[in-house]
C-alpha positions in Angstrom: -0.1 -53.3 -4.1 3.0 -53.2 -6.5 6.2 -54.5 -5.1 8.9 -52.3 -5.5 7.4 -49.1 -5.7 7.1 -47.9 -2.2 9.7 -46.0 -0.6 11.6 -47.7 2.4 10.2 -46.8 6.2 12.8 -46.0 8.8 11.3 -46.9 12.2 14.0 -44.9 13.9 13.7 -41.3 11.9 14.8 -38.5 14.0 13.1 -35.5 13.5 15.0 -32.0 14.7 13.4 -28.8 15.8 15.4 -26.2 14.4 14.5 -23.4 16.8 13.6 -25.7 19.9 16.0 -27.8 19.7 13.5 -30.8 20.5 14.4 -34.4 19.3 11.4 -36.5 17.9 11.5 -40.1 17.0 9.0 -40.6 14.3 8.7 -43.3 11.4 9.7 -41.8 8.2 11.1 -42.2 4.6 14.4 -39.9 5.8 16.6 -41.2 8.4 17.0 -37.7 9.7 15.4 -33.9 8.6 15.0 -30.7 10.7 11.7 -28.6 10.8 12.1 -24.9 11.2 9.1 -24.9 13.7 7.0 -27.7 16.1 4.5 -28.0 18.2 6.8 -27.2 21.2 7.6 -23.5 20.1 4.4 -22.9 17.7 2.8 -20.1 18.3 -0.6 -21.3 17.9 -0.1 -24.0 20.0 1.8 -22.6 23.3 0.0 -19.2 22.9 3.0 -17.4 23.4 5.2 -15.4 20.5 8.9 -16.8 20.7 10.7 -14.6 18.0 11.9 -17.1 15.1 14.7 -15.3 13.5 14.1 -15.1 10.2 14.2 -12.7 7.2 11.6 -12.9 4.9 10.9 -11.3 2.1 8.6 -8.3 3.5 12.3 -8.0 6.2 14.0 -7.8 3.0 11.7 -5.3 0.9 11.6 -3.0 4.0 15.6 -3.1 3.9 15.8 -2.1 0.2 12.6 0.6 0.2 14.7 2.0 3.8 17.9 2.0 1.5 16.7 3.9 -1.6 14.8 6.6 0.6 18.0 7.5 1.7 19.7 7.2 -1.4 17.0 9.7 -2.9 17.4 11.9 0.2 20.9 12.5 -0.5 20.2 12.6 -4.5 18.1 15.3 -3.7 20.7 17.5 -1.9 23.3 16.6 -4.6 20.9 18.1 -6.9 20.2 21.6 -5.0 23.7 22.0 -4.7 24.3 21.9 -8.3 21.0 24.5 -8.8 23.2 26.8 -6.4 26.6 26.4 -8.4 26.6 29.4 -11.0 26.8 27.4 -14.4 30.1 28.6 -16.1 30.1 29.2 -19.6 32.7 27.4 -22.2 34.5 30.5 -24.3 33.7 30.1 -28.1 36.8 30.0 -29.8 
């Protein structure tokens, strides 16, 4: 192996679950880094469904398709109101 090239272990990394809370101590190349998810509040592993908070991007695209519904609801009324309005006519001078 090449001297010099490998990154420096920290025996005493602490890893930090972000939605848990839970403290790890494993041996890394970062002294510390957070995980959005771990074994403790997975899912897959506890067989349970903890709600993360997050908002993803289908959260966000339902916002925005929710948003311009409304906008072409009220577009819509906007533009039978203006059918309704006798038009008046400019006097040719």
């Amino acid at each position: 192996m090449k001297a010099g090239i490998h990154p420096k272990l920290f025996p005493d990394a602490v890893t930090t679950c972000v939605s848990c809370g839970t403290v790890y101590k494993i041996p890394g190349t970062v002294r510390k880094q957070q995980v959005e998810v771990c074994s403790h509040c997975h899912p897959v592993y506890t067989g349970e469904y903890r709600g993360v908070i997050a908002s993803g991007r289908v959260d966000r695209f339902r916002k925005v398709s929710e948003a311009a519904k409304k906008k072409q609801a009220e577009m819509k009324v906007v533009e039978e109101k203006r059918k309704a309005k006798p038009v008046k006519k400019k006097a040719k001078k």
